[in-house]
C-alpha positions in Angstrom: -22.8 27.5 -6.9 -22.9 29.9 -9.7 -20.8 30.6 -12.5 -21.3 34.1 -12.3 -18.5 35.8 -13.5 -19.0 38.4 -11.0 -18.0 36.8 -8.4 -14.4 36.2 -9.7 -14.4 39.5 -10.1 -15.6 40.5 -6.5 -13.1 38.5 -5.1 -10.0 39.8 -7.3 -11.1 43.6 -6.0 -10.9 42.1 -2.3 -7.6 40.7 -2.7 -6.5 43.8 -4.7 -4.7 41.4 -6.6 -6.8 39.7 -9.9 -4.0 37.6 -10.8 -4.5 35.5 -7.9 -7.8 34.4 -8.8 -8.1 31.7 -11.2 -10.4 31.5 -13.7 -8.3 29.4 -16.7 -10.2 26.2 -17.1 -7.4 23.9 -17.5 -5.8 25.1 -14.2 -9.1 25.4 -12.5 -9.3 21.5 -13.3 -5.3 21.4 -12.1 -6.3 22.6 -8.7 -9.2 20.5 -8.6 -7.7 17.5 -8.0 -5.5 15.1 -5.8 -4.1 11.3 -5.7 -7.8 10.2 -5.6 -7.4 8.0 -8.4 -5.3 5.4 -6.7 -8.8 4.2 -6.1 -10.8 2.9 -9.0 -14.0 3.0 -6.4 -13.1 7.0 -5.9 -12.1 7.3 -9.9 -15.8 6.7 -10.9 -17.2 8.9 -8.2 -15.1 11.9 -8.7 -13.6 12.2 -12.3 -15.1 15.6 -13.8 -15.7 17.5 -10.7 -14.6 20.6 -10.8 -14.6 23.9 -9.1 -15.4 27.0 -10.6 -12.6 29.5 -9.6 -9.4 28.8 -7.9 -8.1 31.6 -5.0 -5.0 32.0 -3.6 -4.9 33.8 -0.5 -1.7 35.2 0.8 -2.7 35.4 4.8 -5.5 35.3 7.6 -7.1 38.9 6.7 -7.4 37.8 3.1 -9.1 34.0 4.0 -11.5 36.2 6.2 -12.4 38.6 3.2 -13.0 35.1 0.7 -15.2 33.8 3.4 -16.8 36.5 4.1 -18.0 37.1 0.5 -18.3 33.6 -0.2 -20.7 33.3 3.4 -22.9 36.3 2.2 -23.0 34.8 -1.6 -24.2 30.6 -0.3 -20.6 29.7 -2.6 -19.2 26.4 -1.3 -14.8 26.6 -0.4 -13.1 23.7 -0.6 -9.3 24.0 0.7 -6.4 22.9 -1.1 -2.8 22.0 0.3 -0.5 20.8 -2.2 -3.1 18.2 -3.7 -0.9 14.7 -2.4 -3.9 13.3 -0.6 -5.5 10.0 -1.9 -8.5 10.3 -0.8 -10.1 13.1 -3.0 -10.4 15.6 0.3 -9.7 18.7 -2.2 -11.8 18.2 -4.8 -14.8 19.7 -4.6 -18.2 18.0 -4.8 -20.4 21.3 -5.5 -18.3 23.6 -8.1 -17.1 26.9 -5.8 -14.4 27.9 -4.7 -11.2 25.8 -4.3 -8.8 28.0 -1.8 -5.4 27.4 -3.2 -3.1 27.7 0.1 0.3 27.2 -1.5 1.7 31.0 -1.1 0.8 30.9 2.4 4.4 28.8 2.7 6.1 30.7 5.4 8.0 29.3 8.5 7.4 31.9 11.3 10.1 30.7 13.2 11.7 27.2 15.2 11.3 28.0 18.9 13.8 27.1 21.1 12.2 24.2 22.9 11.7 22.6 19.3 7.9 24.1 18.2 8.1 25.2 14.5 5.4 28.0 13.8 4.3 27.7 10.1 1.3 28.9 7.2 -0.1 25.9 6.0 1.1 25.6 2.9 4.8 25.1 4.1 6.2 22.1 2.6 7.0 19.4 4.2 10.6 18.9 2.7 11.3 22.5 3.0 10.8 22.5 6.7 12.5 19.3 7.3 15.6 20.7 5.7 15.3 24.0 7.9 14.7 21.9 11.3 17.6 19.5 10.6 19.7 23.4 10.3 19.0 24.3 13.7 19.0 19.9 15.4 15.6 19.7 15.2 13.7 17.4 12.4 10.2 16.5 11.9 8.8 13.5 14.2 6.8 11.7 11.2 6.2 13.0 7.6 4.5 10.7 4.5 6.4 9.0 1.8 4.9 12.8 -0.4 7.5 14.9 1.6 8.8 16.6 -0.9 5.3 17.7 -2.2 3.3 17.5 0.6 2.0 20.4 2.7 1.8 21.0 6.6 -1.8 22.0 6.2 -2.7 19.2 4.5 -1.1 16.7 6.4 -2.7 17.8 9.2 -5.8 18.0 7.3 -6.6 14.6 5.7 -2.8 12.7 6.6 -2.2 10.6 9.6 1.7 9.6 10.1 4.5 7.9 8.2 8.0 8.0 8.4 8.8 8.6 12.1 6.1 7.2 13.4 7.5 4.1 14.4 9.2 6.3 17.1 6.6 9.0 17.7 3.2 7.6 16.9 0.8 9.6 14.2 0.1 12.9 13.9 -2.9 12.8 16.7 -0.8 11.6 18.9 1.8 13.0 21.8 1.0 16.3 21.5 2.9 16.5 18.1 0.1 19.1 16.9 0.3 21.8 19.7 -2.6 24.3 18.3 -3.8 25.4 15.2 -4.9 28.8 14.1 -8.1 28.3 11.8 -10.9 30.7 10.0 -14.3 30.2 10.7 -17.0 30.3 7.4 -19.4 32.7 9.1 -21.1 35.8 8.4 -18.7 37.6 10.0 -15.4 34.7 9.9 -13.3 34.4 12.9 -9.9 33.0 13.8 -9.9 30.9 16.5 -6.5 29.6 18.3 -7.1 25.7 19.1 -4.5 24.5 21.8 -3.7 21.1 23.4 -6.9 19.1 23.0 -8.8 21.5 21.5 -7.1 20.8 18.1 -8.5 17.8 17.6 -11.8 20.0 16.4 -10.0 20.4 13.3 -7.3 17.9 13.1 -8.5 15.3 10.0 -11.4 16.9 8.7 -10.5 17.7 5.4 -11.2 21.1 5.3 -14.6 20.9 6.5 -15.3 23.0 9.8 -12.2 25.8 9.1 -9.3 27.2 6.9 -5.9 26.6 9.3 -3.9 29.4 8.9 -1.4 28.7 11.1 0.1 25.6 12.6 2.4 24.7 15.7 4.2 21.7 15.3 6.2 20.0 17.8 9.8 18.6 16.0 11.8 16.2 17.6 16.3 16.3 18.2 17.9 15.5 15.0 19.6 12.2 14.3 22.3 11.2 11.9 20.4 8.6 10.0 21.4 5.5 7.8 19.9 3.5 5.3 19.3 -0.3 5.7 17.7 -2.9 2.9 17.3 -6.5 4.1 16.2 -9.2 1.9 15.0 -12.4 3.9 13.6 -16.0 1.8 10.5 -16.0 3.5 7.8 -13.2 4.5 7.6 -14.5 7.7 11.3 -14.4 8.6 11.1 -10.7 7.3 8.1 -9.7 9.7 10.0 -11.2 12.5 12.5 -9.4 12.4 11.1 -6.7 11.7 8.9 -6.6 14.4 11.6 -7.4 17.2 13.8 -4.2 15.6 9.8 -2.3 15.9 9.4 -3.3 19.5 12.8 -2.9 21.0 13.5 0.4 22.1 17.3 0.2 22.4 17.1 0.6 18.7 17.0 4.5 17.2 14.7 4.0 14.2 12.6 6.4 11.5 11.8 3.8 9.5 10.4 0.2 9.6 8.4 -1.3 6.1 8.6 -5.1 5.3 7.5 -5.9 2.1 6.0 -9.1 1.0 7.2 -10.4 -3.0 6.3 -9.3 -5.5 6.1 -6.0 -3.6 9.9 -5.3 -4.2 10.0 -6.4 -8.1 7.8 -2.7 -8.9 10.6 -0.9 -7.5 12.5 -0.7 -10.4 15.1 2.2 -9.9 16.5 0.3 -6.2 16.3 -2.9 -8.5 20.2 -3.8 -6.7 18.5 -3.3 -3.0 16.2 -6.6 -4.1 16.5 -9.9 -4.4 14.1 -12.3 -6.8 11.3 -13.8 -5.1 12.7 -12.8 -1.4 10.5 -10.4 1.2 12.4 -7.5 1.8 12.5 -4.8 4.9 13.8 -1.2 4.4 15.5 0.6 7.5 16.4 3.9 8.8 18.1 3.7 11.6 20.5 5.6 14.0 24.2 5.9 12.0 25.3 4.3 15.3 23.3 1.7 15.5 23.8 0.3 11.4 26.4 -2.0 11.7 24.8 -3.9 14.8 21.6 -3.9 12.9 23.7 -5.5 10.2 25.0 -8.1 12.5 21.2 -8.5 13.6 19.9 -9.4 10.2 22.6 -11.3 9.0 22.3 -13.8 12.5 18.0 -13.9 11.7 19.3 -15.3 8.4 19.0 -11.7 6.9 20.8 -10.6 3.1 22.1 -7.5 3.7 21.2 -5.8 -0.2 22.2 -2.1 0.8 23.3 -0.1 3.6 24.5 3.6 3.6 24.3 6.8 5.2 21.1 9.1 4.8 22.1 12.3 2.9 18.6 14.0 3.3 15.9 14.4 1.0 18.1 14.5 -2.2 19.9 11.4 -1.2 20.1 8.6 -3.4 18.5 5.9 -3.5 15.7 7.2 -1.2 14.0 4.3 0.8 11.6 6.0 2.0 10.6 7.0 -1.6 9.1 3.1 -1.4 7.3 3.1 1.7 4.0 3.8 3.3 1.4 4.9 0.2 4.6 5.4 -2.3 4.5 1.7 -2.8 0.9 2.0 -3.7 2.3 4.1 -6.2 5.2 2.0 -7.4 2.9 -1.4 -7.9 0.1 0.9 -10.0 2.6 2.2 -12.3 3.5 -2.2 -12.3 0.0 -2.8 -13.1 -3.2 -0.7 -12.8 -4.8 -3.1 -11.7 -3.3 -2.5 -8.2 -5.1 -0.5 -5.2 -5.0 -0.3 -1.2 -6.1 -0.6 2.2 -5.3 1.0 5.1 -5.2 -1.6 8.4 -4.2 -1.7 11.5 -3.5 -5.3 13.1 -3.4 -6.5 16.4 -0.4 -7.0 18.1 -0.9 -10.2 19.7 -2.6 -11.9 16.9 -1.3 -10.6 13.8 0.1 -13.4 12.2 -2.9 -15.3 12.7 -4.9 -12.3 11.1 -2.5 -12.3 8.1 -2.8 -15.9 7.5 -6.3 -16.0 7.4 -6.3 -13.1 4.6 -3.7 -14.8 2.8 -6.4 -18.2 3.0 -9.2 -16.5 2.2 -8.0 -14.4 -0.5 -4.2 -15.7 -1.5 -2.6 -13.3 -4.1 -5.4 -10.9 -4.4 -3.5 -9.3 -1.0 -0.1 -8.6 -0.5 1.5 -7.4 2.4 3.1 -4.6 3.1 3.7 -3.6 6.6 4.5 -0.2 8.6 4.9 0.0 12.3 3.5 2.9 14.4 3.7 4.0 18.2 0.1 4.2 19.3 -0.8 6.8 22.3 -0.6 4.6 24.7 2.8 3.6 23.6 2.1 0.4 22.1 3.4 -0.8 18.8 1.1 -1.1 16.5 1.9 -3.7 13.0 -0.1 -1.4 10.3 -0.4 -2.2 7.0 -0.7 -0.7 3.3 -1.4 -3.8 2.3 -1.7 -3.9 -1.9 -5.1 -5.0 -3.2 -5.6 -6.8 -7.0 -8.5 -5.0 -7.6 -11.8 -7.0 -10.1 -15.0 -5.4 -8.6 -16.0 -3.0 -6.2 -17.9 -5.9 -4.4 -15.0 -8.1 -3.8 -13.1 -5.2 -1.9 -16.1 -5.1 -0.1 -15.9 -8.5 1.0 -11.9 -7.6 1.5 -13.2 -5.0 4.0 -15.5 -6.9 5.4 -13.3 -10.0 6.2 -10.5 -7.5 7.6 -13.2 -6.1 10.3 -15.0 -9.3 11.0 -11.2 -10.8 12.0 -10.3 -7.8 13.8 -8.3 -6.0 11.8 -8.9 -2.1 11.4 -9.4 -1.0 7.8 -9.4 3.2 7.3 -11.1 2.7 4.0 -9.2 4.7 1.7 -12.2 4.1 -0.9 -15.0 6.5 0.5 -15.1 10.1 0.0 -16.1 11.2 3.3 -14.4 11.9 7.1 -16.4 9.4 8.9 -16.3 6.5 6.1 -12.3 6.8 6.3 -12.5 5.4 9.6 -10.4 7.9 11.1 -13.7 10.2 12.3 -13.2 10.8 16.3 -15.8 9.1 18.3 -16.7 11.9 20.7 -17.9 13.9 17.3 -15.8 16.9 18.1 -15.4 17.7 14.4 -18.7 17.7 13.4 -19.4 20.2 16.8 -17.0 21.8 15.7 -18.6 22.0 11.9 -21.9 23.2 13.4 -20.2 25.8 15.5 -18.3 27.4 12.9 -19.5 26.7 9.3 -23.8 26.7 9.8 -24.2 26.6 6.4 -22.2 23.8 5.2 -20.3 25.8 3.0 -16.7 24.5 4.0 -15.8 21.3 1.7 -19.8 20.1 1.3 -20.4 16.8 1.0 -17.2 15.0 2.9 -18.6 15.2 6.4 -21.9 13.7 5.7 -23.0 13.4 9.4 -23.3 17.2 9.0 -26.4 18.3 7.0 -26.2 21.6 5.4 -28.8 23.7 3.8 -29.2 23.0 0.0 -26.6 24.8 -1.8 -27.6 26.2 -5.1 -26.0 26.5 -8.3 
C-alpha cells in the first residue's frame, strides 16, 4: 500500500464528502484497532499496525465506488464494525484502507414475522431496545451489546447471551441473508439467502463488505435476574446444567463461575460470596421464584434476584458473562487470558477434572451453555487462563484437543486458526470468487493466497 496522499484525496472527491475520510494519525491508529490485546500472544503480533486512511462510507453505492478505486489502485480494505472483537479481525496487517462502517447504523424496518432489516453498523443495544418496542428481542447478543455492531458480530462473533435458548449465530436460520459488496474490478452486491450466507458469515471481512443484514428476532420476554452462590464448583455446575438442559425453564442466560472468578467483579461485590462458585441467571419473570426454590433445595445461596430493566439496568449480569469476565479478571491481574472450549456433554466433568490435574490454578472455569443445531446442549467454556509463556498455552491447547475438548483459539490471527473456519471451505470459494486479488482484510484467511500487495 502506498501512502500517497492522492489517494485520500481520490476517495474524498468520490464520496463528495472529504470529511469522511480520515487521514489524522491518532484516529487513523483509533480505528485501527480492536480488543486484540486480551491476548498477550496477539499483543506482540499486532501492536503498531496501522492503516493508512480511515473511510466512512454512508451506503452500498459509496462501498462500490471505495472498492472500485481501491481494486484498480492494488490498496488492501480492511472492514471495521465497532472495533469489540478480540481477535484483531479489524486491524489491518498491510497499511490501506480501514472501511469505518459505523454511519451505516440504520434499522430498515422489523417485519411483521419478526425479521429486522439493518446496515451493519447498527448497534446491537440500539436494536435490542427497538425490537423489545414492537415484542420482538434479539435471540443471542455478546456480553459488548452496548458497543457491539450487527456487522461485526456477524463478521468475527459467534453467540452469547440467548444462546442457551437459540444456539449461535450459525445456527437456526438466525442469519436469514446478507447483502455484501464484492472487491472486483467492477464490485458487485450480491444477496446471500438461507445457506448461502454462510459464504460470508465469520470471515472477518475477508471475501465482502455486508451492507445489509436480515436478522431473525425472537418474542420478547419479561426477564429477571438471578445470582446463586453454591460452596463447591461442582454443586454450581450441576445445577446449572439441569436449569441448561431442562426445557420447562424460559432462560437467556446461564454462566457458572468457578472462585476466584467472582472476587474480579468488584462493582456486584453483594451478588458474591468469599471463596463460593457462583451462577448468574436470566430467566423468565415467571419462572424466578421457582428457580429460587430450585437453588435453595440444590443447597443454593440465593445473593440477588430482581427484575431485568434492560440494558441500563443495574447491576447488569450479563455485564460479567461470556468474554466480559475475561475482561473483569485482566483489569484483577494482567496476567489473565482465555480460551474458547466447547466440552462434551456426556464427559465433561471428567474433561474438567483432568484440566484442573494437569494444570490446577493456571485454569479456571468459567462456563456458558449453548443450543447446538442439532439441539443439543452444549457446556462451553471461557475458561480464564494464568498466562507465563506462549508455549505453556500451547501445551493448554494441546491437552484441551488431545482430551476432547474443542478449543477456538482466540490467540491466532487468522479465520481458519480460530477454529471456527467451515469445513466445506465455502469462505475461502467464496474469497476466490469475489475478491481475486486478496485485497479484502489480507493476511487473516491464509488458505487464500493473494498476489503480493505492494507498498
Amino acid at each position: 500500500m502506498s501512502t500517497d496522499p492522492r489517494h485520500a484525496a481520490a476517495i474524498a472527491s468520490l464520496l463528495g464528502d472529504g470529511a469522511r475520510v480520515i487521514t489524522h494519525r491518532q484516529t487513523v491508529e483509533q480505528l485501527s484497532r480492536d480488543f486484540y490485546w486480551y491476548s498477550p500472544v496477539l499483543r506482540k503480533q499486532l501492536d503498531g499496525k496501522v492503516g493508512d486512511l480511515v473511510v466512512q462510507p454512508v451506503n452500498a453505492r459509496e462501498i462500490q465506488d471505495v472498492l472500485r478505486y481501491c481494486h484498480a489502485n492494488d490498496l488492501a480494505v480492511t472492514a471495521r464494525g465497532a472495533g469489540t472483537g478480540n481477535y484483531g479481525q479489524a486491524v489491518p496487517l498491510h497499511g490501506g484502507v480501514v472501511l469505518d462502517l459505523a454511519r451505516m447504523d440504520r434499522i430498515e424496518e422489523i417485519q411483521a414475522d419478526g425479521v429486522a432489516v439493518c446496515e451493519p453498523g447498527v448497534r446491537l443495544g440500539v436494536l435490542e431496545n427497538e425490537a423489545r418496542k414492537v415484542d420482538w428481542e434479539l435471540r443471542c447478543y455478546p456480553s459488548t451489546i452496548v458497543k457491539a455492531s450487527l456487522g461485526g458480530f456477524l463478521g468475527g462473533g459467534s453467540g452469547g447471551i440467548g444462546s442457551v435458548a437459540h444456539g449461535n449465530l450459525r445456527d437456526f436460520q438466525t442469519v436469514r441473508a446478507i447483502e455484501a459488496v464484492t472487491m472486483e474490478a467492477e464490485p458487485r452486491v450480491v444477496l446471500h439467502q438461507g445457506e448461502a450466507v454462510h459464504d460470508i458469515l465469520h470471515a472477518w471481512g475477508t471475501n465482502g463488505i455486508a451492507t445489509r443484514i436480515w436478522l431473525a428476532l425472537t418474542p420478547a420476554v419479561e426477564w429477571s435476574q438471578c445470582a446463586i452462590a453454591f460452596d463447591t464448583f461442582d454443586a454450581a455446575f450441576d445445577f446449572s446444567e439441569r436449569i441448561a438442559n431442562d426445557p420447562s425453564w424460559t432462560k437467556r442466560l446461564v454462566t457458572t463461575f468457578e472462585w476466584p472468578i467472582p472476587s474480579f467483579f468488584t462493582p456486584v461485590k453483594q451478588c458474591t460470596r468469599e471463596g463460593k462458585a457462583l451462577v448468574f441467571f436470566l430467566v423468565a419473570t415467571a419462572q424466578c421464584e421457582a428457580l429460587e426454590t430450585a437453588a435453595r433445595k440444590s443447597g443454593g445461596d440465593v445473593t440477588y434476584s430482581g427484575p431485568y430493566l434492560g440494558l441500563r439496568a443495574r447491576p447488569l449480569l450479563s455485564d460479567y458473562t461470556w468474554n466480559h469476565t475475561t475482561l473483569w479478571a485482566i483489569g484483577a491481574d494482567e496476567a489473565y487470558t482465555y480460551l474458547q472450549c466447547a466440552f462434551h456433554p456426556g464427559t465433561v466433568r471428567e474433561q474438567m477434572r483432568r484440566l484442573k490435574e494437569r494444570f490446577g490454578q493456571e485454569i479456571l472455569f468459567h462456563m456458558e451453555f449453548w443450543k447446538a443445531g442439532d439441539g443439543q446442549m452444549i457446556p462451553g467454556a471461557i475458561p480464564l487462563v494464568y498466562y507465563t509463556t506462549e508455549e505453556r498455552l500451547n501445551e493448554m491447547i494441546s491437552f484441551c484437543r488431545e482430551i476432547g475438548v474443542f478449543v477456538a483459539n482466540p490467540h491466532v490471527n487468522n479465520v481458519e486458526g480460530g477454529g471456527r473456519y467451515r469445513s466445506d471451505n465455502v469462505q475461502l470459494l467464496a474469497k476466490q470468487r469475489y475478491d481475486p486479488k486478496g485485497l479484502l482484510n489480507p493476511g487473516k484467511m491464509i488458505t487464500f493466497k493473494p498476489e503480493a500487495l505492494t507498498r
